[in-house]
Structures are given as C-alpha cells and as structure tokens.
C-alpha positions, 0 to 999 in steps of 0.5 A: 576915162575922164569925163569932158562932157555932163549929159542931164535929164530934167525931170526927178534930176535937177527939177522936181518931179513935182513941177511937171506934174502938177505945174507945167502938165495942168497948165498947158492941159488947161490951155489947149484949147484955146491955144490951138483956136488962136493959132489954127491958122499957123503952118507949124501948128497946123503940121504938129495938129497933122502928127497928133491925128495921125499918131490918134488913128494908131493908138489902140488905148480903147479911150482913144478908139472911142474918142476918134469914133464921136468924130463928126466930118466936119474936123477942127483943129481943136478936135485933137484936145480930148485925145491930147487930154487924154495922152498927158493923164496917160503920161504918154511921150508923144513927140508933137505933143511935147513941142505943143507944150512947149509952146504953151508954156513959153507964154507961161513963161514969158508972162511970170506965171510959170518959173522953173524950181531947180534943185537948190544945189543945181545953179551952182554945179551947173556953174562950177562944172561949166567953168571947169570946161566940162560940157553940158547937155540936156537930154529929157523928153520935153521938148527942146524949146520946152528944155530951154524954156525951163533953164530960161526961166528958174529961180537962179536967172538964165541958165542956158548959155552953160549948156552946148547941147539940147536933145529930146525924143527927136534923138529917139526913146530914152530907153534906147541904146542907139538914142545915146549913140546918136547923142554922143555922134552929134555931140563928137565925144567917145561915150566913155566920156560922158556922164549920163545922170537920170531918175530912170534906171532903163534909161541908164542901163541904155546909156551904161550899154553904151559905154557911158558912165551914169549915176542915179538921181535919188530926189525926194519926190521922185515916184521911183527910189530903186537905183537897181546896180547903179550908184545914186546921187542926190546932191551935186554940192561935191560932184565932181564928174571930171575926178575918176576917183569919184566914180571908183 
C-alpha cells in the first residue's frame, strides 16, 4: 500500500545519538536542582514533583531504595534530584522525568546554549517529503514539549511546522504494539500507510506487528548497528517513502 504518512523517532534517526547523551541529558541533570528551587511553587512542577515520588516508592533498583531511606520528614521539592539523577545515569524513561527535561531544555534552548545537530540529510527529506504531501509525525520518548524544542531549534531554523503530529511515551512503550495502534487511531490512517523509521529493532518488530512498514536507521554513533530482519537506511538523500518500489 502506499505510504501517506512518515512516522519518526529522534534519537540514532535524525538526531545523533551523541547530543542527547552528552549534550541535553548532562544539561538538564546539572540544572536540576536549581530549576525545581526557582520553580517549587508552580502547580505543574509541583503534580510532575507528585509522579516522580510516587514512581521512587515503586522503584526496586537498591540505589533508589537507599536514597528514599536517607529521607528526612521534612521533604523538599528538591529531595527527587539524587533519584532523578539517578534515573538519567540509569537511562531510565520516566514519563515525568522526560516532561521535567523538557522544560529545562527550553531555557536552553531559548538562551542559545543548546542547538539541535540534525543529520546533515534530515533538513532537506523533511522538506521534500513535506511538499510531497506526505505527513509527518515524531514519536520518541522525549517529551513532546522536548520533540518541539528540538525540531524548534536546529541547525536548519524552524522545522516544526513540517510536522502534524507529535507523540512521546504518553501513547504508551515504544515496544508496544498497541502504542503504534493508538498512534495511527490519533493520526486517522490504516497502519499499512505508515512508515515507521527507528535505531531500535524492538520498536520496529512492535510497529512492523502492526502492519506498518518500517526501516532501520543505521547512524554512525548509534550503540546498536544490528538491523536483526529489517532493512536499514542511513542517508534520506534518495528515500522516497511514497515509491512502493523503494521497499520492494
């Protein structure tokens, strides 16, 4: 079937591995603290503060058992920062956690200190794609503010407008096959129309579950080269994701 609509992860797809890891997960580690100081009073960082304790008194990782133990009564909004700490070392996905990067970075962001290195090729697909008529969506465990911030601010200018759709973990696991279900319900469009790209082959057998087509991004950088059964792709230059023969 031909393919209408582009779904994208970020991370190892079009954006180096390399700036999450030692770029945007350094900088809002480092700003933590002094972040949820300045903010303590606001409603939503106070619910966001509310999840991340909750998600601490279930987590079983001995590191965040002995953490909740040194705990004195009298709590802080910023007692959450050793164990927040601790779940960016541990590369842990916590949805609250992600939204709380999200609005760290957007200072970032918004001060010049942080700009988004996209895959040289990426700027220009995302154009051509878009003045196909293709739509284009963004799934990735960052945050969707965090996704938007990132497209905001790249080395190409603004890219958000070429995208229609934005989705992180709220849609559930990127391992999940009813995550891709949900997306494609939001989105109105049989799976068998979509393409899935992503680094991560549990992620594709999820979506390729599904009835989506998919291909696998092979990045220089990224920690995981094996595409297991799936086609790999490194440069968009010559993608045409709406030429069925392409995927032959």
């Amino acid at each position: 079937m031909t393919i209408t609509h582009v779904l994208l992860d970020i991370e190892g797809t079009t954006c180096p591995v390399s700036f999450v890891s030692e770029v945007l997960f350094p900088y809002a580690r480092k700003a933590l603290s002094s972040f949820l100081e300045a903010n303590a009073g606001d409603a939503e960082i106070q619910e966001l503060v509310r999840a991340i304790d909750e998600a601490w008194s279930q987590d079983t990782h001995p590191e965040a058992i002995q953490q909740r133990k040194q705990l004195t009564a009298s709590r802080h909004t910023t007692d959450v920062v050793p164990f927040l700490q601790g779940l960016i070392d541990r590369d842990i996905k916590l949805t609250a956690l992600k939204d709380l990067q999200g609005r760290i970075w957007q200072s970032g962001y918004n001060h010049g200190e942080l700009v988004a290195p996209l895959f040289d090729d990426v700027p220009a697909a995302l154009r051509r794609w878009h003045q196909r008529g293709l739509t284009l969506a963004v799934y990735s465990s960052g945050s969707v503010p965090a996704q938007q911030l990132l497209y905001g601010h790249c080395q190409a200018g603004d890219l958000r407008a070429l995208f229609s759709h934005w989705f992180d973990t709220r849609m559930g696991p990127k391992q999940d096959t009813k995550s891709y279900t949900a997306i494609a319900q939001q989105m109105q469009v049989t799976p068998h129309n979509v393409l899935f790209i992503s680094d991560a082959v549990a992620e594709l057998e999820a979506a390729d579950a599904l009835g989506m087509a998919v291909l696998f991004s092979d990045r220089d950088g990224n920690p995981a080269r094996e595409s297991g059964r799936f086609e790999r792709i490194s440069d968009y230059s010559e993608l045409d994701p709406a030429d069925d023969s392409q995927r032959a």
